[in-house]
N, C-alpha and C positions, 0 to 999 in steps of 0.2 A: 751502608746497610749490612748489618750480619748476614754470612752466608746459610746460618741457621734458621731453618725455619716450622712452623709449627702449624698446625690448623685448629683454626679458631671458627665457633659458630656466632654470627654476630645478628643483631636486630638494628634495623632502619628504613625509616619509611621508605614505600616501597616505588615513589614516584623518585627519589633521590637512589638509588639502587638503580633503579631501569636508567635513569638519566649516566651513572656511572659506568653501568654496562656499555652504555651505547659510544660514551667518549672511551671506553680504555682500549679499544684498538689491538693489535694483534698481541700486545703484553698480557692482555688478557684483565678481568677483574680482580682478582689477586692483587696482581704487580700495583694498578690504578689505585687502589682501595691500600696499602702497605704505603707508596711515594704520600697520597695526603693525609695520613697519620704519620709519617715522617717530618713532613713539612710542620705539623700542627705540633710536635713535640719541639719544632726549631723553634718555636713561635711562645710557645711555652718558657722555656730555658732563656730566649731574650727576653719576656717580661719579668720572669725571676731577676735576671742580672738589673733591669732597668729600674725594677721594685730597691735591690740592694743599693743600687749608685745612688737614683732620688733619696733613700733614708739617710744613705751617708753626705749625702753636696744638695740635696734638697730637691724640689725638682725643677725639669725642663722648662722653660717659658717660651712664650711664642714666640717672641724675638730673636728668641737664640736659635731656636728649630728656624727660622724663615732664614735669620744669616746661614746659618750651615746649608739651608735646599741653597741659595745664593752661592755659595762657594762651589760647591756641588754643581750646580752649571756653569760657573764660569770654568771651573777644571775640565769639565767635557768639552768645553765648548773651544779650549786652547788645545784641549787632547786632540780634539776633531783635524785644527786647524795644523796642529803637526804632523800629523797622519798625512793629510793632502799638501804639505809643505814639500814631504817626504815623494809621495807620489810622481 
């Protein structure tokens, strides 16, 4: 995050607001309210990139997404078992 910063007046409902307030904790609403429009610009920038790969290679199927979560745990799952190998 830039160490620059600026003050912005912003509008939102006000049960989403209260709810924000009440989770951002001693960072305050600021800090809470910057981290999930942080996050929401990362989330932005991977569907761009996923939008470019799909037009170029076509897109994802579900089989392919199901093997990948599949590899995906078995890697943890030998990650785990080296860790406590370790131990």
């Amino acid at each position: 995050m830039s160490d620059l910063t600026g003050k912005y007046s912003i509008t939102m409902p006000r049960d989403i607001a209260e709810a924000a307030k009440a989770r951002s904790g001693p960072s305050g609403l600021s800090a809470y309210v910057a981290a999930a429009v942080a996050r929401q610009i990362e989330r932005d920038n991977l569907n761009e990139l996923i939008q470019v790969a799909e037009a170029e290679h076509g897109p994802v199927t579900d089989d392919e997404i199901q093997s990948l979560r599949e590899q995906l745990a078995q890697a943890r799952r030998e990650q785990e078992q080296h860790g406590a190998d370790a131990a």
